[in-house]
C-alpha atoms as one frame of an Amber mdcrd trajectory, in Angstrom:
protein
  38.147   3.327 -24.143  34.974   3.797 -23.057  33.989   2.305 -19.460  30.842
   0.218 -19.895  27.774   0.366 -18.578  26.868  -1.727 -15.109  23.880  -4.553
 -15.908  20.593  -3.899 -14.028  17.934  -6.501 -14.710  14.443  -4.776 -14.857
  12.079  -7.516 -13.755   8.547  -5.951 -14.113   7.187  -2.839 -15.698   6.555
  -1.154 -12.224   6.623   2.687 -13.608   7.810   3.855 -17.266   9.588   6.833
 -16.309  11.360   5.198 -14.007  12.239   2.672 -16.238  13.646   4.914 -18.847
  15.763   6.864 -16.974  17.079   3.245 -15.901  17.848   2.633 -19.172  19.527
   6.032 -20.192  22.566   5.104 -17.165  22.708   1.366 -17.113  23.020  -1.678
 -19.340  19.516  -2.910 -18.750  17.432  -6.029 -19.336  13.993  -6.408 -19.493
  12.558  -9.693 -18.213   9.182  -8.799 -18.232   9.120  -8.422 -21.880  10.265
 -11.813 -22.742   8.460 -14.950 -22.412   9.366 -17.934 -20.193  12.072 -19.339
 -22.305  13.718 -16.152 -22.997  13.916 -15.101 -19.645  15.777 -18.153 -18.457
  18.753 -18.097 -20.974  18.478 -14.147 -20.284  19.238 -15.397 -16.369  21.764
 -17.651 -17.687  23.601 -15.246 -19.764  23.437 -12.463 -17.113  24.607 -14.942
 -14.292  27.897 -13.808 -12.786  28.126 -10.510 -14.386  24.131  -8.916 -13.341
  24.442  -7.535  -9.568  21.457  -5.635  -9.676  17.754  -5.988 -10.216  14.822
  -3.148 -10.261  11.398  -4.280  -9.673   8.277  -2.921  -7.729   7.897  -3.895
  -4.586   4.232  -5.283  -4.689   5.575  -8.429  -7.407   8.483  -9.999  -8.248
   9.356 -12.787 -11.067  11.144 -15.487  -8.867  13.237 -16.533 -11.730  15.371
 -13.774 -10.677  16.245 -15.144  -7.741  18.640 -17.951  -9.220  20.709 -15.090
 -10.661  23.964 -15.955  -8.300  25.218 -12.759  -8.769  22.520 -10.598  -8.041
  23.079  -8.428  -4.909  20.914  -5.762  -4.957  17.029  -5.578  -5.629  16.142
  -2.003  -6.188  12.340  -1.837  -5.100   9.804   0.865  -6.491   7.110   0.819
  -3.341   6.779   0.618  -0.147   5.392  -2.499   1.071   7.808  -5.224   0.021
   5.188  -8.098   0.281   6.343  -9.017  -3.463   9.829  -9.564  -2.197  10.969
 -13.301  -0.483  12.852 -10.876   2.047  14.369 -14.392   3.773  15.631 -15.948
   0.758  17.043 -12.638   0.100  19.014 -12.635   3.202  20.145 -16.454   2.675
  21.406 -15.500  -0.559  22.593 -11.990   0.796  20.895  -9.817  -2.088  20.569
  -6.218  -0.154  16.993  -4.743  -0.893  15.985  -0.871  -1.159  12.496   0.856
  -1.245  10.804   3.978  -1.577   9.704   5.138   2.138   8.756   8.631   2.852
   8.290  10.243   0.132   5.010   8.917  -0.246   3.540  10.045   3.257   1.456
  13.095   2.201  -0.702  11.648  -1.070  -1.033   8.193   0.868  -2.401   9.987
   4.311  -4.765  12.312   2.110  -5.990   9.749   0.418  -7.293   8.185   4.024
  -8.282  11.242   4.954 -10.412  11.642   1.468 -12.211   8.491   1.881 -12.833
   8.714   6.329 -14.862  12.263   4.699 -16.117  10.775   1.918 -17.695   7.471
   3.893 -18.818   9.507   6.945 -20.733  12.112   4.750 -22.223   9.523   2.053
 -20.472  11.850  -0.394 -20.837   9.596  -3.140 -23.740   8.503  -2.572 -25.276
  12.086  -2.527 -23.621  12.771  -5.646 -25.872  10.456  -7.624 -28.783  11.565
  -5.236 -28.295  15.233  -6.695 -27.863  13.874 -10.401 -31.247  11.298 -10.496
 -32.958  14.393  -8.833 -34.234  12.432  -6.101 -33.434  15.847  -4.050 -36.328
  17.261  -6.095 -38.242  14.810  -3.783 -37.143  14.496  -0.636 -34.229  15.436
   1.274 -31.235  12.938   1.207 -30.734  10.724   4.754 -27.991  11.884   7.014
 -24.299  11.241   7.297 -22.537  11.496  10.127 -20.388  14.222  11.385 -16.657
  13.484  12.870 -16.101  15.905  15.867 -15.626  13.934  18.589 -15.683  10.817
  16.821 -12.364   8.116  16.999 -10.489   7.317  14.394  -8.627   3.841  15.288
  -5.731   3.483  13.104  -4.056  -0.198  12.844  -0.284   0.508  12.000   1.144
   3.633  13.313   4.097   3.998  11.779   5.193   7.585   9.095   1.690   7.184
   7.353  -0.334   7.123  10.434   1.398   9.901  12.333   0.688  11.917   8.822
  -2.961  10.832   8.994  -3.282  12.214  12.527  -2.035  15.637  11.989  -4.436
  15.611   9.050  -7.325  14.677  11.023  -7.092  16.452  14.424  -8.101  19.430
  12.904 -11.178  17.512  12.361 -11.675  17.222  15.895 -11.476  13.968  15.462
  -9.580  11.748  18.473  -6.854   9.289  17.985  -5.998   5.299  19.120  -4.072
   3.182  17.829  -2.638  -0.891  17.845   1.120  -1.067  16.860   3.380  -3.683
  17.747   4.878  -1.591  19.672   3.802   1.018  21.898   4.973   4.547  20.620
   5.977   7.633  22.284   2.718   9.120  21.323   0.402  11.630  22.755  -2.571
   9.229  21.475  -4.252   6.106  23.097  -2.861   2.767  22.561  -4.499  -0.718
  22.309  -2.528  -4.110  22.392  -5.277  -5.841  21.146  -6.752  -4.714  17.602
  -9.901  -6.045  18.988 -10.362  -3.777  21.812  -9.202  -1.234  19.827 -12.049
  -1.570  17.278 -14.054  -1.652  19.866 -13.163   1.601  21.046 -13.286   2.946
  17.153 -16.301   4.610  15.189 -13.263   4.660  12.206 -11.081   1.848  11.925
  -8.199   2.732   9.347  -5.780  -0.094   8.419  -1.813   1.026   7.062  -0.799
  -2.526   7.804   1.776  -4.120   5.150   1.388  -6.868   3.351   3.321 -10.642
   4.054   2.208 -13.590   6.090   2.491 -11.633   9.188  -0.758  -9.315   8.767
  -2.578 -12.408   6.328  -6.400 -11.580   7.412  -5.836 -10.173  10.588  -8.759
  -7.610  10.492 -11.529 -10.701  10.346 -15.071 -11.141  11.732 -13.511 -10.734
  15.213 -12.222  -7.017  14.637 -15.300  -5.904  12.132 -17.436  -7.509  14.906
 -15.686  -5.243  17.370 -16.248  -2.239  15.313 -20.105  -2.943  15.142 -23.102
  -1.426  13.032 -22.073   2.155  13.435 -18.435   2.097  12.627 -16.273   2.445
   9.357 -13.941   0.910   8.267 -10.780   1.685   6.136  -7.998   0.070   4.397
  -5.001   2.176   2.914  -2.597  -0.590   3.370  -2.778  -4.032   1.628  -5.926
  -6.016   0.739  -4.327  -9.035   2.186  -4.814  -7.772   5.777  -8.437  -8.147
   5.212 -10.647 -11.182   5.527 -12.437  -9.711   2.189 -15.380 -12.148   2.264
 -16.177 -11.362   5.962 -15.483  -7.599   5.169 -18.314  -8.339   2.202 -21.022
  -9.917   4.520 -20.165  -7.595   7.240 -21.091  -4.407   4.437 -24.051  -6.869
   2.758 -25.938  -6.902   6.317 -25.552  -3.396   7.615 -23.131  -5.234  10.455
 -20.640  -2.420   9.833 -22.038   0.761   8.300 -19.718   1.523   5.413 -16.352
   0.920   4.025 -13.476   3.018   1.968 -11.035   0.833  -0.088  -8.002   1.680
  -1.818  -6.520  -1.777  -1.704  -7.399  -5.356  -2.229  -6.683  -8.909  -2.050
  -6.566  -9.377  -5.660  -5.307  -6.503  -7.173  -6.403  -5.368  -9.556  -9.719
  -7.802  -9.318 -12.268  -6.316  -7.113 -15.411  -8.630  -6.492 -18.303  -8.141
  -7.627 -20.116  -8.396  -4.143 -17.796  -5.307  -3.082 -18.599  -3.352  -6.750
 -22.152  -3.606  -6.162 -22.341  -2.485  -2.210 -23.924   1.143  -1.963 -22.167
   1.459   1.317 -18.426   0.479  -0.479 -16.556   3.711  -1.583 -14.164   1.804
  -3.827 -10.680   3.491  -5.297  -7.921   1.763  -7.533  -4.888   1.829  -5.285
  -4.048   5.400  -6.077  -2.790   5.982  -2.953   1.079   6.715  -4.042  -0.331
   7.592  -7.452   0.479  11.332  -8.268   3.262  12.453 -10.743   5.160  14.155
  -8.032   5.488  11.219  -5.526   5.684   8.433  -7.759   8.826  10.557  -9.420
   9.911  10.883  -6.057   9.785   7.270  -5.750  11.607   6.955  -9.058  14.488
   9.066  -7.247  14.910   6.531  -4.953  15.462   3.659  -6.829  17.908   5.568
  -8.998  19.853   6.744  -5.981  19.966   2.995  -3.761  21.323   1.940  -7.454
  24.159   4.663  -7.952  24.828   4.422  -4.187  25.192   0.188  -4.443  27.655
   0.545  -7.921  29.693   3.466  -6.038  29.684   1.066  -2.969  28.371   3.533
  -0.990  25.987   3.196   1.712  22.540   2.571   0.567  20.017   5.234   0.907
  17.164   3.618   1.967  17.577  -0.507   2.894  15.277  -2.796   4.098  16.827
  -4.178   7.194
């Protein structure tokens, strides 16, 4: 007789691949393709016999949460801002996510847009194309040797960043929670730390926790001169003050990968000549993002083995 197949609830359509090697192992159901009504008598009829969910980590469908048997969510990401990690405890559902793997592509994409907003690259791209070169020389960037880069959240990503950018000649601070055993500078105060930045670069996570904290204060702090970038989540950014800040030369340019709306971007922001605007590709290569895929397969075989998880949130 053939041993069936353990049920794994799919909850969002976080990355196809993923998904369909999912679907090759387990028993799975999708909730995300259903609509409201299905996917509550779906929760009824996997209730008590469903331990495990997959899901990325950036969104969730709280539905899911009143499946009584669910004890594992499987999370494709990073950040797990998407996740209610304390009503996951209370109800005692384990949760996994990608970390890691994603270092390299997420620190070159910082280290991509700290060149591309210190040199005006894009910018002198369209000055080349209109031919305005033909007429007078384009205005000057600025160079980075000797420059600081602050970074706000120095945890695998960071440390990548700085190996990345000492080469530069660039110098190092950073504001943790905690101070680090770290050859670089350290601020306890994002503030002073912005103060003491021409580059402020933001790996914060998302959650209540980091909800606005670089505001007028910090961009204040950074002044006229300084840039300002955010590889983290758009949440940790006060995006109208960040917007009147860029509107009135207060800071002098910024380099976005993330947002507050995902995947909205306003139109203040869209229409800034000193914004340098990408959409959240900071993961988003086929190697890492199959590397992420790994992952989730491996917390799931490790949780149906009852084996130790490979990579839980604790």
């Amino acid at each position: 007789m053939t041993e069936s197949k353990p049920d794994v609830l799919v909850v969002n359509n976080f990355h196809p691949p993923t998904i369909s090697r999912i679907d090759k192992i387990y028993q799975t159901h999708h909730l995300w393709k259903l609509n409201t009504k299905a996917q509550n008598e779906l929760i009824t009829k996997l209730d008590g016999k469903c331990k495990a969910a997959v899901t990325g980590s950036w969104t969730f469908n709280e539905r899911a949460y009143s499946l009584s048997s669910l004890s594992l969510i499987s999370a494709f990401g990073v950040g797990i801002d998407g996740i209610d990690i304390n009503l996951a405890k209370e109800n005692q559902i384990r949760v996994t996510n990608t970390p890691g793997v994603l270092n390299d592509d997420v620190a070159d994409i910082a280290l991509t847009l700290i060149l591309t907003t210190s040199r005006n690259i894009i910018n002198a791209d369209r000055y080349a194309r209109s031919r305005l070169w033909e007429k007078s020389p384009m205005p000057y960037g600025s160079g980075l040797a000797g420059r600081t880069l602050g970074i706000v959240g120095f945890g695998r990503i960071g440390e990548a960043v700085a190996e990345r950018v000492l080469p530069l000649k660039l110098k190092i601070a950073y504001h943790n929670r905690t101070k680090k055993d770290s050859p670089h500078k350290y601020f306890a105060s994002l503030i002073d730390l912005a103060h003491n930045s021409d580059i402020l670069l933001c790996i914060l996570p998302g959650g209540q926790d980091t909800e606005k904290v670089i505001n007028t204060d910090v961009l204040k702090a950074l002044g006229p001169t300084g840039i300002f970038i955010n590889i983290g989540r758009g949440t940790s950014v006060d995006e109208n003050s960040l917007i009147e800040f860029l509107a009135h030369k207060k800071i002098a340019a910024a380099g976005l990968d993330v947002y507050a709306e995902e995947p909205s971007i306003p139109k203040a922001l869209r229409e800034l000549d000193n914004t340098v605007l990408l959409p959240h590709i900071g993961s988003a290569t086929i190697e890492t993002r199959d590397a992420m895929g790994d992952l989730v397969l491996k917390n799931l075989e490790a949780f149906f083995s009852k084996n130790e998880l490979v990579t839980e949130v604790k």
